[in-house]
C-alpha positions as CSV (number, residue, x, y, z in Angstrom):
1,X,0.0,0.0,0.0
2,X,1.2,3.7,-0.7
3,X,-1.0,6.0,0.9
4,X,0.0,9.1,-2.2
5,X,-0.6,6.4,-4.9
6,X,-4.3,5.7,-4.7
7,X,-6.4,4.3,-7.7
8,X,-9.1,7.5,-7.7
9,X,-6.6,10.9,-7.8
10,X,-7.5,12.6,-4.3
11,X,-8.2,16.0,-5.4
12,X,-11.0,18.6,-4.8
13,X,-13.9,18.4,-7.5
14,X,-17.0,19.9,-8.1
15,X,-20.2,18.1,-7.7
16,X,-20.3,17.6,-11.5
17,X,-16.8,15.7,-11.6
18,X,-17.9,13.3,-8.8
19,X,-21.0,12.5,-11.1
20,X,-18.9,11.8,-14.1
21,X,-16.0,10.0,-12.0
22,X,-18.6,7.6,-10.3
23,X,-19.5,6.5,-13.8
24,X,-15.6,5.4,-14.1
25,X,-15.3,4.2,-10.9
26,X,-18.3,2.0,-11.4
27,X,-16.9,0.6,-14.7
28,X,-13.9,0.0,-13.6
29,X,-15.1,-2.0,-10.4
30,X,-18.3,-3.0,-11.6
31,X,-17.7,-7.1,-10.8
32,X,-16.5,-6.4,-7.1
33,X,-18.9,-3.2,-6.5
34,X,-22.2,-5.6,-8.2
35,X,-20.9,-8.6,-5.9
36,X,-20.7,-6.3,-2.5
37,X,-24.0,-4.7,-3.2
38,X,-26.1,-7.7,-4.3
39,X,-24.9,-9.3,-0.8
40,X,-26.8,-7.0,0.8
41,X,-28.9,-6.0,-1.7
42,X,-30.2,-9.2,-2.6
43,X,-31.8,-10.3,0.3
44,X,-33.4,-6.7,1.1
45,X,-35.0,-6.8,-2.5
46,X,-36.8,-10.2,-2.0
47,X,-37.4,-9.5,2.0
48,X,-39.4,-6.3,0.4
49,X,-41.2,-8.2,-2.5
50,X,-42.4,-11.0,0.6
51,X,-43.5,-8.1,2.6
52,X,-45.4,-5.7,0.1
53,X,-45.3,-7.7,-3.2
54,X,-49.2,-8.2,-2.7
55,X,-50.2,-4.5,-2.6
56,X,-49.4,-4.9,-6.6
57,X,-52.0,-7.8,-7.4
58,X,-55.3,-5.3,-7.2
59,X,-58.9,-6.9,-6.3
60,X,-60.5,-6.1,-9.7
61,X,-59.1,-5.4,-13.2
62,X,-59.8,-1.6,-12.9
63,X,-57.5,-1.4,-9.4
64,X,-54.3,-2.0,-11.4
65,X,-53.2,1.2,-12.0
66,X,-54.5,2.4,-8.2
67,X,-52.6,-1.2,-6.6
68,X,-49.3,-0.7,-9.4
69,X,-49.0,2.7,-7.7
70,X,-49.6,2.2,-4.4
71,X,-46.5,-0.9,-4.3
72,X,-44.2,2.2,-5.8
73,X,-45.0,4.4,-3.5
74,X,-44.1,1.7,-0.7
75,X,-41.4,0.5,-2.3
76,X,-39.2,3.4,-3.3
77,X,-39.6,4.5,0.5
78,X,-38.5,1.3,1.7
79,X,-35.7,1.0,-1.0
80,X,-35.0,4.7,0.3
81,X,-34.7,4.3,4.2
82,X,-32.5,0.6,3.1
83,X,-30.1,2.3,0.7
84,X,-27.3,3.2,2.7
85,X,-27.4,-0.2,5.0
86,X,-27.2,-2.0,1.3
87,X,-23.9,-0.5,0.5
88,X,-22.4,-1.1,3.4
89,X,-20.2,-4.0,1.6
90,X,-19.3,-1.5,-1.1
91,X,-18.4,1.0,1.2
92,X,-15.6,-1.2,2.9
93,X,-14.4,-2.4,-0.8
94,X,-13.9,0.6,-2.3
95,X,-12.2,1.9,1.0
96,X,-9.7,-0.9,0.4
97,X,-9.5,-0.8,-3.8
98,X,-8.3,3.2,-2.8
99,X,-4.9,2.3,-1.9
100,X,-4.6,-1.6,-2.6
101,X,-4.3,-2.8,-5.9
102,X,-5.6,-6.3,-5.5
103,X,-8.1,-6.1,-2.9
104,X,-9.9,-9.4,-1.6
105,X,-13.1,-10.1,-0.9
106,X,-12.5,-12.3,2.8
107,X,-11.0,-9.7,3.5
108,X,-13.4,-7.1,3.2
109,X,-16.6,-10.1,4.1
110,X,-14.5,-10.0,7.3
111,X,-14.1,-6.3,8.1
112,X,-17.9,-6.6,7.6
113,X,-18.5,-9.3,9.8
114,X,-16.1,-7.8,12.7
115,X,-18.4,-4.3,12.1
116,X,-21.7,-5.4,12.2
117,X,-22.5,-4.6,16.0
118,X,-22.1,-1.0,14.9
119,X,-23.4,-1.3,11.6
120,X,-26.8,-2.6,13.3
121,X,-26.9,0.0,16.1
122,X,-26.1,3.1,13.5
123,X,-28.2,1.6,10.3
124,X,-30.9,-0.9,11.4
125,X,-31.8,0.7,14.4
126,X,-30.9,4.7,14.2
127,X,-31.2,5.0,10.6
128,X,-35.1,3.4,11.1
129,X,-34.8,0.2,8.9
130,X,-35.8,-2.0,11.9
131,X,-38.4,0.6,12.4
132,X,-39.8,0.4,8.5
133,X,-39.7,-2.9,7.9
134,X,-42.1,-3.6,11.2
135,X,-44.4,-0.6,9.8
136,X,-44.3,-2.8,6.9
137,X,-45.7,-5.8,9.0
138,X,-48.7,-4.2,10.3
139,X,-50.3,-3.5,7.0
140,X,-53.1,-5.7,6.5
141,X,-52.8,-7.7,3.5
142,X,-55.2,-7.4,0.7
143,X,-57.3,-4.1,1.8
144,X,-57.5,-0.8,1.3
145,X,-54.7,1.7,2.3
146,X,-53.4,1.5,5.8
147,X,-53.5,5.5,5.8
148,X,-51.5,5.8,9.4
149,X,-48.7,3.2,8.3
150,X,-48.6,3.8,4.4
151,X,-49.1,8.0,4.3
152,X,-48.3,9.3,7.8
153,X,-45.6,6.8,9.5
154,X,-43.4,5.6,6.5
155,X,-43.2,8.9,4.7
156,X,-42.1,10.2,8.0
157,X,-39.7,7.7,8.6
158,X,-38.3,8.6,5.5
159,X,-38.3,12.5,6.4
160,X,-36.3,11.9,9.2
161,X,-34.0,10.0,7.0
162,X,-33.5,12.6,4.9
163,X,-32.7,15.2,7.1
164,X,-30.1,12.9,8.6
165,X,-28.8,12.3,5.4
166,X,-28.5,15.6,3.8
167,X,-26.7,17.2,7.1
168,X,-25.3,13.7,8.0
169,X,-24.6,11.8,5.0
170,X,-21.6,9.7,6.1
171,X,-22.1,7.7,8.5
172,X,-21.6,4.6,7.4
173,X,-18.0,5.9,6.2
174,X,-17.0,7.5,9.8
175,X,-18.2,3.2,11.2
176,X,-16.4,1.6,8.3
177,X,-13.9,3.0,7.1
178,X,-12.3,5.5,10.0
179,X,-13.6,2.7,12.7
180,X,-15.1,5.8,15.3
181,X,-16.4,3.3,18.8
182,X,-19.6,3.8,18.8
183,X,-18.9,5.2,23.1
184,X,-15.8,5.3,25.0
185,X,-15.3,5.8,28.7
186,X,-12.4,8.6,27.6
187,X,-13.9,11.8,27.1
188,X,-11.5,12.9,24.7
189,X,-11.7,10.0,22.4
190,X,-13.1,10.5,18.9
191,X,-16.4,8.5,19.0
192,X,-18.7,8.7,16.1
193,X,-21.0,11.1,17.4
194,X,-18.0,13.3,17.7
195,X,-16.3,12.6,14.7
196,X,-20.1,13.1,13.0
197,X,-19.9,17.0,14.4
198,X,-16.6,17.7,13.3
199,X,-16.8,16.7,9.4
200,X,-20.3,17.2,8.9
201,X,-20.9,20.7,10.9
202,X,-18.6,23.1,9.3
203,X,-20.3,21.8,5.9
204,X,-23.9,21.6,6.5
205,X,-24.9,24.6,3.8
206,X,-23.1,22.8,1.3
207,X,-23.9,18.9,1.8
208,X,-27.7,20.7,1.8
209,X,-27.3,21.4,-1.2
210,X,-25.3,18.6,-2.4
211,X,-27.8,16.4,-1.1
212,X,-30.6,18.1,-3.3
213,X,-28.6,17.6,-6.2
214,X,-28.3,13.7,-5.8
215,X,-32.2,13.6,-4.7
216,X,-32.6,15.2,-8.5
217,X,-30.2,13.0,-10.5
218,X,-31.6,9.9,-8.4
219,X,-35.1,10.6,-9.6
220,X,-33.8,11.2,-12.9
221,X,-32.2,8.1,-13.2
222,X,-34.4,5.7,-11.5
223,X,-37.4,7.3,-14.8
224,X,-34.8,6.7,-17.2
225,X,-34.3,2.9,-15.9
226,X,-37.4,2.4,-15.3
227,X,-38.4,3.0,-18.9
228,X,-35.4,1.4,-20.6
229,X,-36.6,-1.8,-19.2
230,X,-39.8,-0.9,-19.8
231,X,-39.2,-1.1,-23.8
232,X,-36.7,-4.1,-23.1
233,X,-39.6,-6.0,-21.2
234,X,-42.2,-4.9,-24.3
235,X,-39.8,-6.2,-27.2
236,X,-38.4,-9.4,-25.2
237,X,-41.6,-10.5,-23.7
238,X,-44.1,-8.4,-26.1
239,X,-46.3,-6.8,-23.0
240,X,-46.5,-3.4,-23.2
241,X,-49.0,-3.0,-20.6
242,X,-48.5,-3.3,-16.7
243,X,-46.6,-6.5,-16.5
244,X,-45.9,-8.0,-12.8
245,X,-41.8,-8.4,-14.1
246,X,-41.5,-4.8,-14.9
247,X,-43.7,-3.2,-11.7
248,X,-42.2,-5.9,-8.9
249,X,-39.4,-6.8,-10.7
250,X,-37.8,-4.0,-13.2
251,X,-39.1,-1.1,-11.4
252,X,-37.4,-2.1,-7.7
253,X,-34.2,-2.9,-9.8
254,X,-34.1,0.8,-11.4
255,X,-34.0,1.6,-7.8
256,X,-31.3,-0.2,-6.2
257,X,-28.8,0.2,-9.2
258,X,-29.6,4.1,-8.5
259,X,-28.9,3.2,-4.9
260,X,-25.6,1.7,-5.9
261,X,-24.7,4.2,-8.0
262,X,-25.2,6.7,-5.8
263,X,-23.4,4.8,-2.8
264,X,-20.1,5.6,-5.1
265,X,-21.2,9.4,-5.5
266,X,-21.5,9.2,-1.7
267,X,-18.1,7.8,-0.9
268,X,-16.8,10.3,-3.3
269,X,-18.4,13.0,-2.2
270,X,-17.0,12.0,1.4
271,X,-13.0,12.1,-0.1
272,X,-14.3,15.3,-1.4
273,X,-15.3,16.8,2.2
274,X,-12.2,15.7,4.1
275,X,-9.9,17.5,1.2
276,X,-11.9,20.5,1.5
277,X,-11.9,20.6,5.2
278,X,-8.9,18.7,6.9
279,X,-6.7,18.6,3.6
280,X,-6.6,15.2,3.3
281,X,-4.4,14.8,0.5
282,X,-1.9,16.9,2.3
283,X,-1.7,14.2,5.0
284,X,-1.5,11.4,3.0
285,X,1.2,12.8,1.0
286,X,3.2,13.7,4.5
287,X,2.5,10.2,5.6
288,X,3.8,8.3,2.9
289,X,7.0,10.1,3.4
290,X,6.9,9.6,6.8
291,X,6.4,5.8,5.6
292,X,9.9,5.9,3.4
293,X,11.8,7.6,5.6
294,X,11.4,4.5,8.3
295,X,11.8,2.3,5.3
296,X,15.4,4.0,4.8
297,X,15.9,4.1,8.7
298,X,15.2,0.5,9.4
């Protein structure tokens, strides 16, 4: 490893460049970074299909379009509230593809593995999964909108994940990659609660804003998926209406490969605050040298 010769060029960029660089970084790892996310991934999609995959088959014919809806609208927030929890895997693999050049995936399975106690208290439980997913539960099957679950408890559930995310976004970088304890008994040591207020608060105008802009290109993309497999499913299958593989099955996957995508414009966009703020690429350069010179020594 040599901390001033990473694979993605530490430098400040604009909000733009870490769009267009998250394209390359997802080409270039796109075996490793579709492995780690379909880990986690994988099972969340089918856990959400078993838990609301009903709400799409309507009562009567003239339903459908009322029941394809209403399975969208609980879906994306789920998908939405699970995101970050699903790239937790890619997180920790493209913290080690930075600086190694062969990086393996025991390794970074056992990282995971050695993590998860704060990766459960910080996403399942903070971050409201556990929460929405019990929501979920309490819907009763096959009736008409559960108004206090489905329009009043998830969507603000989802609120409160947004307002953590967009002041807050990275988390799941300060528990997986920088290791913060979750509490310590020294009241100088850099939990993450602390470590939390000292990146994110001298930011918070800007990740605002930043924030916005992925909530727009998210959107964007997730339409855009949505109806390229929408004309794939028509010419492969020749269904051009409301077909149960494109609304449970093409439409969900439109949202977790924006949620991947975005997981890279996340960790980017993380880089990106600690070489504004704490000049970052500064220190790895001085520590590198600092590496050589007890090379030379020893």
């Amino acid at each position: 490893m040599q901390l001033d010769d990473t694979r993605i060029v530490v430098r400040e960029r604009k909000f733009l460049d870490i769009l267009d660089v998250s394209l390359h970084v997802m080409r270039t790892f796109s075996g490793p970074l579709a492995l780690t996310f379909l880990v986690v991934a994988g099972p969340l999609f089918l856990l959400n299909e078993l838990l609301i995959g009903w709400m799409s088959e309507p009562a009567f014919e003239d339903d459908r379009l009322e029941s394809t809806f209403r399975f969208w609208w609980a879906m994306s927030l789920l998908v939405f509230i699970e995101a970050q929890l699903a790239s937790s895997l890619s997180t920790l693999f493209l913290g080690q593809a930075m600086f190694f050049r062969e990086v393996s995936m025991r390794s970074v399975l056992a990282d995971a593995i050695k993590l998860f106690p704060r990766v459960f208290v910080c996403q399942i439980l903070l971050r409201g999964v556990l929460v929405a997913l019990l929501l979920v539960l309490f819907i009763e099957r096959h009736h008409e909108f559960t108004a206090l679950i489905e329009f009043i408890c998830l969507p603000l559930l989802a609120l409160g994940a947004i307002l953590l995310r967009s002041l807050r976004p990275f988390l799941s970088e300060l528990v997986l990659l920088e290791r913060n304890p979750l509490r310590s008994r020294n009241q100088t040591a850099m939990t993450v609660a602390r470590r939390s207020a000292s990146l994110h608060g001298v930011a918070a105008g800007d990740l605002f804003a930043r924030w916005m802009g992925s909530a727009i290109v998210a959107m964007l993309l997730i339409v855009s998926l949505s109806a390229v497999f929408y004309v794939l499913s028509g010419v492969l299958f020749n269904g051009w209406g409301l077909s149960a593989i494109w609304v449970r099955g093409l439409v969900p996957l439109s949202m977790w490969v924006t949620a991947a995508y975005m997981a890279v414009v996340r960790y980017l966009s993380y880089l990106d605050l600690r070489i504004r703020n704490e000049g970052w690429e500064v220190e790895l350069l001085m520590r590198a040298e600092a590496a050589r010179l007890a090379n030379q020594l020893s």
